[in-house]
mmCIF file of the N, C-alpha and C atoms, coordinates in Angstrom:
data_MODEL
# 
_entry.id   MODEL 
# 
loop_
_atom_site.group_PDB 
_atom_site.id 
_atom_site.type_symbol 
_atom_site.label_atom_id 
_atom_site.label_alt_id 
_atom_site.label_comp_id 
_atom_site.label_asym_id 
_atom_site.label_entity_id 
_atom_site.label_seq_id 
_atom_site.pdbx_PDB_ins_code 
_atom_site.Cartn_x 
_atom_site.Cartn_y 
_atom_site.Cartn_z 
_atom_site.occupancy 
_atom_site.B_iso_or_equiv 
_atom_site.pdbx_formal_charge 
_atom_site.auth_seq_id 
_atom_site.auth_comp_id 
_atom_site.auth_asym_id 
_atom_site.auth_atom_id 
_atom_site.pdbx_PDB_model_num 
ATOM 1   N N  . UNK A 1 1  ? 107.750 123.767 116.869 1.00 0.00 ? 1  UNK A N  1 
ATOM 2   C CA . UNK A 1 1  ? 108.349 124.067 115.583 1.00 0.00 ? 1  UNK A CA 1 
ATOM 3   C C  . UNK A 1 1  ? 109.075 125.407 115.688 1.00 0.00 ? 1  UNK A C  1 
ATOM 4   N N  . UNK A 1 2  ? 109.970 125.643 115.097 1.00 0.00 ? 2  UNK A N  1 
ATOM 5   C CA . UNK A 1 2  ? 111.123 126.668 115.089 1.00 0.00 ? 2  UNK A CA 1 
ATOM 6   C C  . UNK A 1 2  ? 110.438 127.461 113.846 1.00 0.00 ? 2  UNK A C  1 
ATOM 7   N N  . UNK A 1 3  ? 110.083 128.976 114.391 1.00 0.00 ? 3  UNK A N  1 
ATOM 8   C CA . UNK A 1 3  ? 109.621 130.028 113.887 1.00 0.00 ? 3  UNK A CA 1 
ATOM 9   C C  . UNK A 1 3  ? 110.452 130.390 112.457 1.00 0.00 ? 3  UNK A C  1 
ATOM 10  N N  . UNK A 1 4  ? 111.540 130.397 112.560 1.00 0.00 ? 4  UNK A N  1 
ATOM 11  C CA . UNK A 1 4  ? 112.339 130.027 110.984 1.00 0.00 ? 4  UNK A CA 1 
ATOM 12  C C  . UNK A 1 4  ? 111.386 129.454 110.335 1.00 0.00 ? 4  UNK A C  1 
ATOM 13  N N  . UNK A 1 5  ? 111.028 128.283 110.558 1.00 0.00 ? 5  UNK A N  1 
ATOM 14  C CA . UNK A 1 5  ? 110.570 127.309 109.642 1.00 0.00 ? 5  UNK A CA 1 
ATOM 15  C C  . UNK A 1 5  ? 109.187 127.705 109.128 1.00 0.00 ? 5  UNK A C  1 
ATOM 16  N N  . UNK A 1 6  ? 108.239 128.431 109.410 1.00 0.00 ? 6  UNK A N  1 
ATOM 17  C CA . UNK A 1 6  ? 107.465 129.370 109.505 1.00 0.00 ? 6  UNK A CA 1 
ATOM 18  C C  . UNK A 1 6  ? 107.646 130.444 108.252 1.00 0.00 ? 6  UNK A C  1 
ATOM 19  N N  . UNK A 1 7  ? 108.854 130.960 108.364 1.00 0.00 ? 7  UNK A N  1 
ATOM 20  C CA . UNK A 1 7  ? 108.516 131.960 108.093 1.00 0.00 ? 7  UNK A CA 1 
ATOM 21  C C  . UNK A 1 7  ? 109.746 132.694 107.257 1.00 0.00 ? 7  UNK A C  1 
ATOM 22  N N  . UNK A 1 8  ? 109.715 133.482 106.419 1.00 0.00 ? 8  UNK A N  1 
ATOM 23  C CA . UNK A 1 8  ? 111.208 133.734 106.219 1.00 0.00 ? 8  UNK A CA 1 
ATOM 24  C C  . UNK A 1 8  ? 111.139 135.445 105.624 1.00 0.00 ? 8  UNK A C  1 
ATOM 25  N N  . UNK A 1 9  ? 112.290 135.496 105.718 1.00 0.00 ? 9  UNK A N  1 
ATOM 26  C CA . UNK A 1 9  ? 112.576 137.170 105.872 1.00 0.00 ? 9  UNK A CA 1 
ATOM 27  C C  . UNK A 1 9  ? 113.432 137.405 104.581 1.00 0.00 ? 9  UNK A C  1 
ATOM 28  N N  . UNK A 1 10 ? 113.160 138.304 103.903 1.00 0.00 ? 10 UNK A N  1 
ATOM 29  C CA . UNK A 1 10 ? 114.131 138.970 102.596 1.00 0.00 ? 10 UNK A CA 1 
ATOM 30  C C  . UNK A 1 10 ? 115.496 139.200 103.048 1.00 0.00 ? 10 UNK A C  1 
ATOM 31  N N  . UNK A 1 11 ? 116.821 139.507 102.668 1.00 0.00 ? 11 UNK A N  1 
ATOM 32  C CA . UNK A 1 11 ? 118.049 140.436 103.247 1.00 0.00 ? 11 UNK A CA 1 
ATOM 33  C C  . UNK A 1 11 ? 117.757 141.701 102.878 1.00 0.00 ? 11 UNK A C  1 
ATOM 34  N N  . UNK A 1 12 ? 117.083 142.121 101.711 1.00 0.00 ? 12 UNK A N  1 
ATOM 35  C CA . UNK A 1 12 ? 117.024 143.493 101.173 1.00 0.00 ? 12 UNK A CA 1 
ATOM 36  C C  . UNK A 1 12 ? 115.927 143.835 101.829 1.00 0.00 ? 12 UNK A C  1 
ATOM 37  N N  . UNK A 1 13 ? 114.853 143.459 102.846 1.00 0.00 ? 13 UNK A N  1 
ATOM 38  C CA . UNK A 1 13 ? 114.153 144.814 103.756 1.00 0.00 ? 13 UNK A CA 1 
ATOM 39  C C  . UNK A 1 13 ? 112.485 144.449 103.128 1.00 0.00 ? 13 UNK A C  1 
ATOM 40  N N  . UNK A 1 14 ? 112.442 143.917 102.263 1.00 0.00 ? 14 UNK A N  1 
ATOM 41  C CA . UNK A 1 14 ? 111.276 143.768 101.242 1.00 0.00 ? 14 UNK A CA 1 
ATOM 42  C C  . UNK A 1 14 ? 110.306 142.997 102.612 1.00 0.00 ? 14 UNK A C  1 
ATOM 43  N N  . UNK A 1 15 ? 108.887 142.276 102.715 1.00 0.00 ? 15 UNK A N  1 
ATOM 44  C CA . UNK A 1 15 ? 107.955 142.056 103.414 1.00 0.00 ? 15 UNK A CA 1 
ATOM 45  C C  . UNK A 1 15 ? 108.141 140.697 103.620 1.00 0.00 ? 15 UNK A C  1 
ATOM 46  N N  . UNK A 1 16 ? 108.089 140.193 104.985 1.00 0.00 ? 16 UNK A N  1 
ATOM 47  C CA . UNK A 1 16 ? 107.874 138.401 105.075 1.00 0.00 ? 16 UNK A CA 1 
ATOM 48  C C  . UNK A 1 16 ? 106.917 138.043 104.446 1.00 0.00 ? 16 UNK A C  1 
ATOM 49  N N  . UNK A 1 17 ? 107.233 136.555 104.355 1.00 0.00 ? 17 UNK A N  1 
ATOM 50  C CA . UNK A 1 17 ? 106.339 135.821 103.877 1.00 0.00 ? 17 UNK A CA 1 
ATOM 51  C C  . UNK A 1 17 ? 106.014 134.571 104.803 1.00 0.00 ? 17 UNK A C  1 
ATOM 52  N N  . UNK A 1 18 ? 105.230 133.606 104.611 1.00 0.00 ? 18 UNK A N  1 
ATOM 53  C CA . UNK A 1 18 ? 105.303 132.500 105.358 1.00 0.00 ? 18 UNK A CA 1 
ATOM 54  C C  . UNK A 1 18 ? 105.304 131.304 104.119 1.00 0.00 ? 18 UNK A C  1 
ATOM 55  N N  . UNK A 1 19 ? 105.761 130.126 104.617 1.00 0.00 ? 19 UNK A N  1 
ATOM 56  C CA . UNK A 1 19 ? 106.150 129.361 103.720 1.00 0.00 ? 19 UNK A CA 1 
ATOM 57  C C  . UNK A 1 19 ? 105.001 128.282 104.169 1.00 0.00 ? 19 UNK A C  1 
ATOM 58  N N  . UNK A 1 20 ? 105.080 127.877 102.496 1.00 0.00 ? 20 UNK A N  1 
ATOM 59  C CA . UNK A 1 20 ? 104.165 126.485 102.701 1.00 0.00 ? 20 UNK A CA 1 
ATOM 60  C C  . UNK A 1 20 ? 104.392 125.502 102.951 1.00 0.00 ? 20 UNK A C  1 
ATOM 61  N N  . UNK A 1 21 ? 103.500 125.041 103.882 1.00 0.00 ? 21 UNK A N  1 
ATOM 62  C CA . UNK A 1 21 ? 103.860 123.564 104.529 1.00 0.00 ? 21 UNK A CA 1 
ATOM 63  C C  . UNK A 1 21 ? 103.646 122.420 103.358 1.00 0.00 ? 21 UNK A C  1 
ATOM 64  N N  . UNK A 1 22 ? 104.615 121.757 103.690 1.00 0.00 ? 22 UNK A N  1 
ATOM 65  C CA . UNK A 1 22 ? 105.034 120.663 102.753 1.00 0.00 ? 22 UNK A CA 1 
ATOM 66  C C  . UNK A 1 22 ? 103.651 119.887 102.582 1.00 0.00 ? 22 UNK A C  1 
ATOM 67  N N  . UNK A 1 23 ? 102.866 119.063 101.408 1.00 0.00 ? 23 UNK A N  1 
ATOM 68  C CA . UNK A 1 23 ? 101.753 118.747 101.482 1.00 0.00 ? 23 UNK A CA 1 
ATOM 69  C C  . UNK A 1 23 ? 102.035 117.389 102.516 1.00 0.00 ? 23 UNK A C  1 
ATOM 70  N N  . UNK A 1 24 ? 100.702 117.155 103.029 1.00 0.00 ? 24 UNK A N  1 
ATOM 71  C CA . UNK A 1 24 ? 100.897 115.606 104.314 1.00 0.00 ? 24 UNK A CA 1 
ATOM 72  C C  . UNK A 1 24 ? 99.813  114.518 103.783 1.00 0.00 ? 24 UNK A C  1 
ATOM 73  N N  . UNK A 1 25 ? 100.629 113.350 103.783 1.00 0.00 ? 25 UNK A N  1 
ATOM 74  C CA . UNK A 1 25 ? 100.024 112.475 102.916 1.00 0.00 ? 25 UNK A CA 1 
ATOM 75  C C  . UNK A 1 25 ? 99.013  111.682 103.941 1.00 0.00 ? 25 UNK A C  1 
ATOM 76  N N  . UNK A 1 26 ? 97.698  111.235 103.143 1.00 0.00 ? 26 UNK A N  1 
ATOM 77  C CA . UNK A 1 26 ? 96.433  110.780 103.778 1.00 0.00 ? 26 UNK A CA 1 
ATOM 78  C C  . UNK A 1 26 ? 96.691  109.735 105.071 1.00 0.00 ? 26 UNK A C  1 
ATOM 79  N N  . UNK A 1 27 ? 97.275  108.877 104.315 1.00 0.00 ? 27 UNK A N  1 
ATOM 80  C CA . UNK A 1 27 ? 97.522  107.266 104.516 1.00 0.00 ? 27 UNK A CA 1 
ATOM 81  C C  . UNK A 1 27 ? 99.198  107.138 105.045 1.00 0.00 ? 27 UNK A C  1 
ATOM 82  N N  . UNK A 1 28 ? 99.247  106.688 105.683 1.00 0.00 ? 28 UNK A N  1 
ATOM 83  C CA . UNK A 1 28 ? 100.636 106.455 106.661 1.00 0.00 ? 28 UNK A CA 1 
ATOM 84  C C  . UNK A 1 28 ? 100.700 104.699 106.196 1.00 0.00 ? 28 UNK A C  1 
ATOM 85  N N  . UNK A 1 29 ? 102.696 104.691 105.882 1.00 0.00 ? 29 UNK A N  1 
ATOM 86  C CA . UNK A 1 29 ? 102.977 103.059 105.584 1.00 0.00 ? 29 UNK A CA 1 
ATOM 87  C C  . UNK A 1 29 ? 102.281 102.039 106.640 1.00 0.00 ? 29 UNK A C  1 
ATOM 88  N N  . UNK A 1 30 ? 101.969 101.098 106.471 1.00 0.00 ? 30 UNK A N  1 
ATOM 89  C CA . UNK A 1 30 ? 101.235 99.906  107.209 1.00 0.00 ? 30 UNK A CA 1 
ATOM 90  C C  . UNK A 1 30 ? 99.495  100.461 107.567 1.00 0.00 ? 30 UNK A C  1 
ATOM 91  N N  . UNK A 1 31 ? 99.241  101.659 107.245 1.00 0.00 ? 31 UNK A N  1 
ATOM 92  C CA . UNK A 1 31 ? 97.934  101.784 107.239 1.00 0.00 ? 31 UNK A CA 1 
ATOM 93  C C  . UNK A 1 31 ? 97.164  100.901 106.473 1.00 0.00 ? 31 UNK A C  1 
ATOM 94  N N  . UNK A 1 32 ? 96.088  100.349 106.780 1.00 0.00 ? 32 UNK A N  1 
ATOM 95  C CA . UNK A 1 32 ? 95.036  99.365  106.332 1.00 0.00 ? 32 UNK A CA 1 
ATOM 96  C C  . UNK A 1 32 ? 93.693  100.005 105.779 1.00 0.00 ? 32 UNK A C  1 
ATOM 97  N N  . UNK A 1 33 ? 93.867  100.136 104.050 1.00 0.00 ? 33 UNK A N  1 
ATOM 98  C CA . UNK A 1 33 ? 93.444  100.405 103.100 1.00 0.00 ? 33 UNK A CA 1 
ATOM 99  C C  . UNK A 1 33 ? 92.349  99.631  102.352 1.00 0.00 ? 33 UNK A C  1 
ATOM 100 N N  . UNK A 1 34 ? 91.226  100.272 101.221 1.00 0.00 ? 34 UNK A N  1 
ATOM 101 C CA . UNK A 1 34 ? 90.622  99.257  100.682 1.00 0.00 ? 34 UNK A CA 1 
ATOM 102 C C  . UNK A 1 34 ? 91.106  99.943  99.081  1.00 0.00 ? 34 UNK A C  1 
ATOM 103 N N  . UNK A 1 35 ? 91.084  99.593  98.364  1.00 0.00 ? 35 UNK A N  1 
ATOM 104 C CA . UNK A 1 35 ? 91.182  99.819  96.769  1.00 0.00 ? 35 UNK A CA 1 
ATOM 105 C C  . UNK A 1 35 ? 89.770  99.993  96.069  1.00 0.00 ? 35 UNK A C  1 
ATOM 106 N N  . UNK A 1 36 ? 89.123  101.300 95.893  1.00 0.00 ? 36 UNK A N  1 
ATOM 107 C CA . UNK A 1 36 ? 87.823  101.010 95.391  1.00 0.00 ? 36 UNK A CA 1 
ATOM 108 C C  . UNK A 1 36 ? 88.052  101.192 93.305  1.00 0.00 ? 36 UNK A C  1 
ATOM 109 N N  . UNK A 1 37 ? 86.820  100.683 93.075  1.00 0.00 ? 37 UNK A N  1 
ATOM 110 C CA . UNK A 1 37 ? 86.857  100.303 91.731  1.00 0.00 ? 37 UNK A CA 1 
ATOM 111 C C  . UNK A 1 37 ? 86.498  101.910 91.022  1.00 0.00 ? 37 UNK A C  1 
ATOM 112 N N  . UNK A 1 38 ? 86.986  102.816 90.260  1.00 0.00 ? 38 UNK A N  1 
ATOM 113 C CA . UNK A 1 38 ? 86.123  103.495 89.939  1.00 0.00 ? 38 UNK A CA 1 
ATOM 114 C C  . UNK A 1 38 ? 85.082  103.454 89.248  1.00 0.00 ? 38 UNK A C  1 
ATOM 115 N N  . UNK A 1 39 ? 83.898  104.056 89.426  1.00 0.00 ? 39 UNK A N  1 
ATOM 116 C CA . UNK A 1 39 ? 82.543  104.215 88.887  1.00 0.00 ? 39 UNK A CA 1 
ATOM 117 C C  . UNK A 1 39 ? 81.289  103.213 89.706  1.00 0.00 ? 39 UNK A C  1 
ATOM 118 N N  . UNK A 1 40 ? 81.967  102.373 90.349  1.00 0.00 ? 40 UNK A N  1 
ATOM 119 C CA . UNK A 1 40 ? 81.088  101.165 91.692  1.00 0.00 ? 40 UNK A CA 1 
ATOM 120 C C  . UNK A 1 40 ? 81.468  101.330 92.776  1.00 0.00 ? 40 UNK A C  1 
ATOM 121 N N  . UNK A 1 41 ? 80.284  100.583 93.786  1.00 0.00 ? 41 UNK A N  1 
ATOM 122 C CA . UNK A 1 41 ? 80.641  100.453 94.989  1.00 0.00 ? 41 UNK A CA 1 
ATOM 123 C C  . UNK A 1 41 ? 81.987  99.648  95.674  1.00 0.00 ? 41 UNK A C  1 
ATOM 124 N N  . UNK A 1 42 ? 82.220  98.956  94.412  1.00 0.00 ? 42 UNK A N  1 
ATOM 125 C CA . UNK A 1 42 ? 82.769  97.811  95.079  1.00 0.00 ? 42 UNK A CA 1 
ATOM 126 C C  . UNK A 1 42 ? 84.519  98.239  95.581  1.00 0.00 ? 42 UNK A C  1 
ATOM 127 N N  . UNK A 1 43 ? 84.709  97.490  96.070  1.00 0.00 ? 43 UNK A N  1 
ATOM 128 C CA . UNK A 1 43 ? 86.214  98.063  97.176  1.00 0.00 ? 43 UNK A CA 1 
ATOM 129 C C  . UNK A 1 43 ? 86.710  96.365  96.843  1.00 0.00 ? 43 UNK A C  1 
ATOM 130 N N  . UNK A 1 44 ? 88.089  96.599  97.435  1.00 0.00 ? 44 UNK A N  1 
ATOM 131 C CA . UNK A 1 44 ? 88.609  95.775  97.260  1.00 0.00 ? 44 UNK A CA 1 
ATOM 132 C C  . UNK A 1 44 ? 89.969  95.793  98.351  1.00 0.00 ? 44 UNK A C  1 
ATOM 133 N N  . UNK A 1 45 ? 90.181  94.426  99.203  1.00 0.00 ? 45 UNK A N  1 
ATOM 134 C CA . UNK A 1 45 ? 91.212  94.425  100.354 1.00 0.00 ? 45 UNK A CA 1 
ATOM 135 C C  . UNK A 1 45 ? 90.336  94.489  101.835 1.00 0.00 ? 45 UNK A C  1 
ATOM 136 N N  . UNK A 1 46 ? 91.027  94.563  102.622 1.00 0.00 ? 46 UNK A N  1 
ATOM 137 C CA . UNK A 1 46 ? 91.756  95.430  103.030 1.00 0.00 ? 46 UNK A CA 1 
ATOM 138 C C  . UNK A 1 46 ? 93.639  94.923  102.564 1.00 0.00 ? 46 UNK A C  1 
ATOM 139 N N  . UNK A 1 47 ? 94.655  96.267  102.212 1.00 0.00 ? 47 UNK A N  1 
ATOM 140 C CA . UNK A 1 47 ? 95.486  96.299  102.161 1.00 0.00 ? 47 UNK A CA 1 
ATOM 141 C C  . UNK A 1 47 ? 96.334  96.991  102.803 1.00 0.00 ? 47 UNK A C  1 
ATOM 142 N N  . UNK A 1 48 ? 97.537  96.599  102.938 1.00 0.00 ? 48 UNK A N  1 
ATOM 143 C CA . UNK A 1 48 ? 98.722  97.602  103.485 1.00 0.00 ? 48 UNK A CA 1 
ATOM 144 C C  . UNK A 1 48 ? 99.374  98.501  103.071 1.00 0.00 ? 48 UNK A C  1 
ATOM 145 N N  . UNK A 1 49 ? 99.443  99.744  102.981 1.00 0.00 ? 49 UNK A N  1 
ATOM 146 C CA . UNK A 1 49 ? 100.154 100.830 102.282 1.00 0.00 ? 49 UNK A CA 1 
ATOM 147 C C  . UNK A 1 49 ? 101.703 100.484 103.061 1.00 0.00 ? 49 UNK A C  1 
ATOM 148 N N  . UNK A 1 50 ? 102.337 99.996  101.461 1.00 0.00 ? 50 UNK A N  1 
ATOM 149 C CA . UNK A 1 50 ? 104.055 99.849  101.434 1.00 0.00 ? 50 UNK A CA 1 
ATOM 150 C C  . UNK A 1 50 ? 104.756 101.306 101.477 1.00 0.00 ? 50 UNK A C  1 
ATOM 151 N N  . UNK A 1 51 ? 104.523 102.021 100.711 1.00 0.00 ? 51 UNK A N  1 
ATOM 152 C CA . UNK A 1 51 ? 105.163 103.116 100.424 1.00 0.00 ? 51 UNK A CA 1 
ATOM 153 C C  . UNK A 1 51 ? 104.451 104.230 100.358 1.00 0.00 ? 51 UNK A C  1 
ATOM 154 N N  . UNK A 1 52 ? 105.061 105.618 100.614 1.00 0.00 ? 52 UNK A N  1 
ATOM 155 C CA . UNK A 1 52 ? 103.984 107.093 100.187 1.00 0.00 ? 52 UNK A CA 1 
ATOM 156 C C  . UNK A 1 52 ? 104.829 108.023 99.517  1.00 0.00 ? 52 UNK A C  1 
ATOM 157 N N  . UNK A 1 53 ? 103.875 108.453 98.480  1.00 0.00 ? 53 UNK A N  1 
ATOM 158 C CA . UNK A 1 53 ? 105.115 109.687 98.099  1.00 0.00 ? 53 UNK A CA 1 
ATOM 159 C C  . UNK A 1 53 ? 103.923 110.982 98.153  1.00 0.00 ? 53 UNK A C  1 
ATOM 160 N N  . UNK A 1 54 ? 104.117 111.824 99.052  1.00 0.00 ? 54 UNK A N  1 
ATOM 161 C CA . UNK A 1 54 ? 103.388 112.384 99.929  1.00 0.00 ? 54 UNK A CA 1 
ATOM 162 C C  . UNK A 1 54 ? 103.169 113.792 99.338  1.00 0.00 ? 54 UNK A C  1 
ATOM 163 N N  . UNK A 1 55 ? 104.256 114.010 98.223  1.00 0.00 ? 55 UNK A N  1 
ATOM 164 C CA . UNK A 1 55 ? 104.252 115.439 97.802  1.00 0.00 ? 55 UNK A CA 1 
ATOM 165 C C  . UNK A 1 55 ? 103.486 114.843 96.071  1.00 0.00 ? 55 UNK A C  1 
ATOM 166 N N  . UNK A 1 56 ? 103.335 113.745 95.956  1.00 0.00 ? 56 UNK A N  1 
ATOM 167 C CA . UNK A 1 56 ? 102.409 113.726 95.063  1.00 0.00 ? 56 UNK A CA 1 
ATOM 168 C C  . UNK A 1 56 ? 101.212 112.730 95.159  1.00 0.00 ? 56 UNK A C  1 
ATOM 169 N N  . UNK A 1 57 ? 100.814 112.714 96.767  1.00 0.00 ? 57 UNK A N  1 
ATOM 170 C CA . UNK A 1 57 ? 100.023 112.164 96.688  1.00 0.00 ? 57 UNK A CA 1 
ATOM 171 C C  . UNK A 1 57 ? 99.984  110.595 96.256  1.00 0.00 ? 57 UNK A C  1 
ATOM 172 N N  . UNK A 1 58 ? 100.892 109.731 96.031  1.00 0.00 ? 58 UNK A N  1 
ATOM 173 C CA . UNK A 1 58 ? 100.501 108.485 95.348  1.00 0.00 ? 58 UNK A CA 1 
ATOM 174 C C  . UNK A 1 58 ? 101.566 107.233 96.804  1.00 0.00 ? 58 UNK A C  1 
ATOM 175 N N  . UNK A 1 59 ? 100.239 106.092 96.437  1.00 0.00 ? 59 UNK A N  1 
ATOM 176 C CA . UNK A 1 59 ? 100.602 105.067 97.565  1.00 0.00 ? 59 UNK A CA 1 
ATOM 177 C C  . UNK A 1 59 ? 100.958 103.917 96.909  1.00 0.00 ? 59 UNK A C  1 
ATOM 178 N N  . UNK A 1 60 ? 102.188 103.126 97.282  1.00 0.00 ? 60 UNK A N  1 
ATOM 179 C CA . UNK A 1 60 ? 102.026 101.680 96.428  1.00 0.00 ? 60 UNK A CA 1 
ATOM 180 C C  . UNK A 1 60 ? 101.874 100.464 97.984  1.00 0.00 ? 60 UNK A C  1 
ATOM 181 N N  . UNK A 1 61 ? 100.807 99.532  97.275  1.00 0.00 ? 61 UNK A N  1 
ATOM 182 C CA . UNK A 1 61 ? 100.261 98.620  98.290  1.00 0.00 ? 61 UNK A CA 1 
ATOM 183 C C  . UNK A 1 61 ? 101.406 97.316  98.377  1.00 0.00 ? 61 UNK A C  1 
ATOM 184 N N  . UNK A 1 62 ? 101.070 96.799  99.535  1.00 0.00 ? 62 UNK A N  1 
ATOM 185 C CA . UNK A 1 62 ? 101.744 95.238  99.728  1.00 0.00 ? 62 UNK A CA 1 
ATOM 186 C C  . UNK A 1 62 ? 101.190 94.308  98.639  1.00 0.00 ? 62 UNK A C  1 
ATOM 187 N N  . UNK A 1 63 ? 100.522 94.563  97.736  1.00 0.00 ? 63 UNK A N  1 
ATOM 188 C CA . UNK A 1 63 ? 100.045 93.432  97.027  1.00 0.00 ? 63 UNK A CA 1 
ATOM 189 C C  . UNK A 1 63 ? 100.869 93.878  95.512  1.00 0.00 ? 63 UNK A C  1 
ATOM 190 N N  . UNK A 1 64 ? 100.956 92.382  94.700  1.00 0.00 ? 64 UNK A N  1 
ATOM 191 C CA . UNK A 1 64 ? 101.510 92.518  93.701  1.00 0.00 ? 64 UNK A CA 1 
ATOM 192 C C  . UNK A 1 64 ? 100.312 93.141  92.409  1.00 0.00 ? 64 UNK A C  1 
ATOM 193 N N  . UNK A 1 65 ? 101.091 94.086  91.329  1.00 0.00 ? 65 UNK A N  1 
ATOM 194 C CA . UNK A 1 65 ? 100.566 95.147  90.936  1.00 0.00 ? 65 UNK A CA 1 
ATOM 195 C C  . UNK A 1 65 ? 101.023 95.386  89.484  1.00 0.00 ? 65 UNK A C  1 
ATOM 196 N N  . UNK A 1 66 ? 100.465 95.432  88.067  1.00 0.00 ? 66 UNK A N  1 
ATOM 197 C CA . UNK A 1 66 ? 101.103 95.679  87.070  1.00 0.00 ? 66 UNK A CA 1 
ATOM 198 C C  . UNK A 1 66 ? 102.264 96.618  87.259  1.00 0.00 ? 66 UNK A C  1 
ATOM 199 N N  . UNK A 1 67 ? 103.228 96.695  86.559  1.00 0.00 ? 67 UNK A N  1 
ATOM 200 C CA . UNK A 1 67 ? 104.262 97.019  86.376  1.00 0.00 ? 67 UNK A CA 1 
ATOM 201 C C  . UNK A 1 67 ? 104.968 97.769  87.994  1.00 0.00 ? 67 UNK A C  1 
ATOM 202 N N  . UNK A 1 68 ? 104.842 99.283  88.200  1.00 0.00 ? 68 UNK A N  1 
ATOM 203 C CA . UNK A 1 68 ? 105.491 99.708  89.077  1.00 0.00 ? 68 UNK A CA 1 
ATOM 204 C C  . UNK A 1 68 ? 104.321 100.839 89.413  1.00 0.00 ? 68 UNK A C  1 
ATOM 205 N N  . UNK A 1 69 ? 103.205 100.379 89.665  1.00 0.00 ? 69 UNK A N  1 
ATOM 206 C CA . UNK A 1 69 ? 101.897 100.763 90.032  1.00 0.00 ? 69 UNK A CA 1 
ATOM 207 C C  . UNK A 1 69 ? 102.057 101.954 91.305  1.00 0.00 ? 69 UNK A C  1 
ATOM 208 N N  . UNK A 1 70 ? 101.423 103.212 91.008  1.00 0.00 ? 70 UNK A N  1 
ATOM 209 C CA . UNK A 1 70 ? 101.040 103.691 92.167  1.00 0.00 ? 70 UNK A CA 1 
ATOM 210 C C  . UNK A 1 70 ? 99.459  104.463 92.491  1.00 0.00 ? 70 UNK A C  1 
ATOM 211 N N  . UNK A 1 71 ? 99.211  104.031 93.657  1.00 0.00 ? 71 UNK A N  1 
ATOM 212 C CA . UNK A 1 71 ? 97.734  104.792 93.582  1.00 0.00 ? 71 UNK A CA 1 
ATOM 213 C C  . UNK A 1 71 ? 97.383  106.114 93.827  1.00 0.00 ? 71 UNK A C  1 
ATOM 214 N N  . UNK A 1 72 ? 96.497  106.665 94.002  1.00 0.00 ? 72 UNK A N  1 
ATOM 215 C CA . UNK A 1 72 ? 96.371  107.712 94.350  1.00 0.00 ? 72 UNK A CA 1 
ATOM 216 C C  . UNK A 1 72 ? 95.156  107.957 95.304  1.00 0.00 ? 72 UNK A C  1 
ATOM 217 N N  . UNK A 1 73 ? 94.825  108.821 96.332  1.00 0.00 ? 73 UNK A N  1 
ATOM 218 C CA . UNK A 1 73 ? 94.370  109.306 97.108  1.00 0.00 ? 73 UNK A CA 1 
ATOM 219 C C  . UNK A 1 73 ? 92.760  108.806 96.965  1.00 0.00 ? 73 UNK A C  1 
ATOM 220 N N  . UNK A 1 74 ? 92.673  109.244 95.707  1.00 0.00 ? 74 UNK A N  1 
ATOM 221 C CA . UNK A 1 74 ? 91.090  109.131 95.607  1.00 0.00 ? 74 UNK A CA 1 
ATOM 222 C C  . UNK A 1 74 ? 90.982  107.276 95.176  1.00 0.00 ? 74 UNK A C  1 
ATOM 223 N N  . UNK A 1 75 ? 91.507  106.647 95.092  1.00 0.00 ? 75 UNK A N  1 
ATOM 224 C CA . UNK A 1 75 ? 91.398  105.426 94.544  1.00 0.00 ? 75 UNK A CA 1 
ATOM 225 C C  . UNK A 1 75 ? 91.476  104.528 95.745  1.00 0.00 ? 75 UNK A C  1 
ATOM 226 N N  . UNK A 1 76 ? 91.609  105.498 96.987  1.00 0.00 ? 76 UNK A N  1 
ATOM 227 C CA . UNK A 1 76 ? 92.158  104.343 98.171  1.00 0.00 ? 76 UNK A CA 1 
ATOM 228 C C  . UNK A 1 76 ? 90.784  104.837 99.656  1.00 0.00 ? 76 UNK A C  1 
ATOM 229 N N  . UNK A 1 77 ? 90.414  104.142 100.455 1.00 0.00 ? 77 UNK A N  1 
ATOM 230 C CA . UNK A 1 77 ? 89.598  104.112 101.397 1.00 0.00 ? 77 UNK A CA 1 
ATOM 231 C C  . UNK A 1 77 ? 90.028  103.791 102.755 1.00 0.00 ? 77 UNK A C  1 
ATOM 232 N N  . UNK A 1 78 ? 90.475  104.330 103.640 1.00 0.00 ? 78 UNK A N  1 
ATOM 233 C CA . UNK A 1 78 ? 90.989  103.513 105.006 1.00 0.00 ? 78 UNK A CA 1 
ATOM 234 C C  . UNK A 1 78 ? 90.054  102.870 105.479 1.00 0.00 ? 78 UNK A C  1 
ATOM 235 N N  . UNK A 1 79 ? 90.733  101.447 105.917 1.00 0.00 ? 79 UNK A N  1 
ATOM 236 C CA . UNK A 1 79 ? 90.176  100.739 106.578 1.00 0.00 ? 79 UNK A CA 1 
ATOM 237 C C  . UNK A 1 79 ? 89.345  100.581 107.558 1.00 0.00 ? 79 UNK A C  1 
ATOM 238 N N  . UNK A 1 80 ? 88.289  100.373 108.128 1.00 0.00 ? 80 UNK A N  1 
ATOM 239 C CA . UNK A 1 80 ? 87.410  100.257 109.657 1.00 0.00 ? 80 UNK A CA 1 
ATOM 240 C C  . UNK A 1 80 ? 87.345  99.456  110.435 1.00 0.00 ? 80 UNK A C  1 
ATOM 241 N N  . UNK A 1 81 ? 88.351  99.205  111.550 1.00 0.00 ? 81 UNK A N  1 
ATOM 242 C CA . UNK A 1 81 ? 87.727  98.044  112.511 1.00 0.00 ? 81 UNK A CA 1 
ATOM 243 C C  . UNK A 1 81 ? 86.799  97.772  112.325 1.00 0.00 ? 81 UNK A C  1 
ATOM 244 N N  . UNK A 1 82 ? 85.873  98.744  113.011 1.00 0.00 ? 82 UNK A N  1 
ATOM 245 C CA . UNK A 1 82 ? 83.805  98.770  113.528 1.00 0.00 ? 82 UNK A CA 1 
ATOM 246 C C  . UNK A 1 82 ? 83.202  98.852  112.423 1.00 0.00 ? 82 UNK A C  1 
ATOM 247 N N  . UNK A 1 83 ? 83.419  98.472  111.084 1.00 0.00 ? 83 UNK A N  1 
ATOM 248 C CA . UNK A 1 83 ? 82.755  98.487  110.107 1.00 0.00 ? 83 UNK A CA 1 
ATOM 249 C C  . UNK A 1 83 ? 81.887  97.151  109.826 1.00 0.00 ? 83 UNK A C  1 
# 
């Protein structure tokens, strides 16, 4: 990674700073997901994460979904082969 990107400098002399890294989302597209229910054990899938929007956290699955549905982080479980 290019130290720029790191880091950035005032023109007027004032103190660096370092910049924040962009947030990185859990679940990567085609990752194999479960959907848990909140307040139970119960899960649901395994599914495919279609889409990520990574700076807010929210995933929409391969399965069909009220309106234009997206999930979020805590609502989703990756999948386990060895499970």
């Amino acid at each position: 990674m290019d130290p720029k990107d790191k880091f950035s400098f005032c023109e007027d002399g004032d103190r660096p700073w370092i910049n924040k890294y962009p947030k990185n989302a859990k679940f990567r597209p085609s990752d194999q997901v479960y959907v848990c229910v909140p307040g139970t054990t119960t899960r649901e899938g395994p599914y495919k994460v279609a889409a990520v929007k990574p700076e807010k956290g929210l995933y929409k699955l391969n399965i069909p979904m009220k309106g234009d549905s997206w999930l979020t982080e805590k609502e989703l479980e990756l999948y386990d082969d060895f499970e």
